[in-house]
C-alpha positions in Angstrom: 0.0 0.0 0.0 1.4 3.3 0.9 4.8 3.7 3.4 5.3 6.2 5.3 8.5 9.2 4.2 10.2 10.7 6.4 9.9 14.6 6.7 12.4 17.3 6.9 11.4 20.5 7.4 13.5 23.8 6.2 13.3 27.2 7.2 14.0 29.7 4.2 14.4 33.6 5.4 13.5 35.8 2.2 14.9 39.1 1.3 11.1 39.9 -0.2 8.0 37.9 0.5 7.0 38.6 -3.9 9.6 35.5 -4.3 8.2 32.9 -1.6 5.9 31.2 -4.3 9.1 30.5 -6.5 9.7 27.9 -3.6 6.5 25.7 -4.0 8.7 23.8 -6.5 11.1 22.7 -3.4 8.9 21.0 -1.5 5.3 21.5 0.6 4.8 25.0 2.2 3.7 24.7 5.6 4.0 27.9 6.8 4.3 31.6 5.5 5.1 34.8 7.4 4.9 37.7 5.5 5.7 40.2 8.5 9.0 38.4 9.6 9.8 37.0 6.0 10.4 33.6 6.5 8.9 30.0 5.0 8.8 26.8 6.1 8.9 23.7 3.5 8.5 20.1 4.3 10.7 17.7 2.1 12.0 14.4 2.1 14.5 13.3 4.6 16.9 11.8 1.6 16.3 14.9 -0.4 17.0 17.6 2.5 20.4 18.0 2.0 20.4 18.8 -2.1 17.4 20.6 -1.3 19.6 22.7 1.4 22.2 23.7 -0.7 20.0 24.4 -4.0 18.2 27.1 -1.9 21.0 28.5 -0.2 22.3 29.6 -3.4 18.9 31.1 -4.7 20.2 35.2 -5.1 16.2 36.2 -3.2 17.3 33.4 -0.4 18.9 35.3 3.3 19.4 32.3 4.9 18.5 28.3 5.2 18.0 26.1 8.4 16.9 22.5 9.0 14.3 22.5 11.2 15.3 21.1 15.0 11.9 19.1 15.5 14.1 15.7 15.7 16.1 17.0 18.5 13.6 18.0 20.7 12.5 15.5 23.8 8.5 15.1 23.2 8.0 13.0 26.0 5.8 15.4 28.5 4.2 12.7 30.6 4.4 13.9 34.6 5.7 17.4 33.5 1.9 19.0 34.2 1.6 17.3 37.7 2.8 20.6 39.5 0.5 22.4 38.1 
């Protein structure tokens, strides 16, 4: 049937929000703030890393980061019992 892909998500800070749609051929847009210029694209896990350096060297592209979901603990059970 169908397996499950791994997801990578990228921030991409833009110099002008008119060039964020020029990125929908990257990957999925999540996320788009137009005040604080930045967009966030889900890819492939494999793909990330081409993806990456292909958008880092875009001439509307600030800046590229991987988003840091991965490395964050999600296990909250008995954290809320203080409260």
């Amino acid at each position: 049937m169908f397996e499950k892909q791994e997801r990578q998500g990228i921030i991409v800070y833009l110099y002008y929000n008119r060039d964020a749609r020029k990125l929908n051929k990257y990957g999925d847009v999540l996320y788009h703030s137009r005040k604080l210029h930045y967009q966030v694209l889900y890819v492939n896990k494999e793909e990330a890393a081409d993806i990456v350096e292909e958008i880092s060297a875009l001439k509307f592209v600030k800046a590229v980061s991987l988003s840091e979901i991965d490395n964050i603990d999600q296990d909250f059970v008995g954290n809320l019992a203080h409260f």
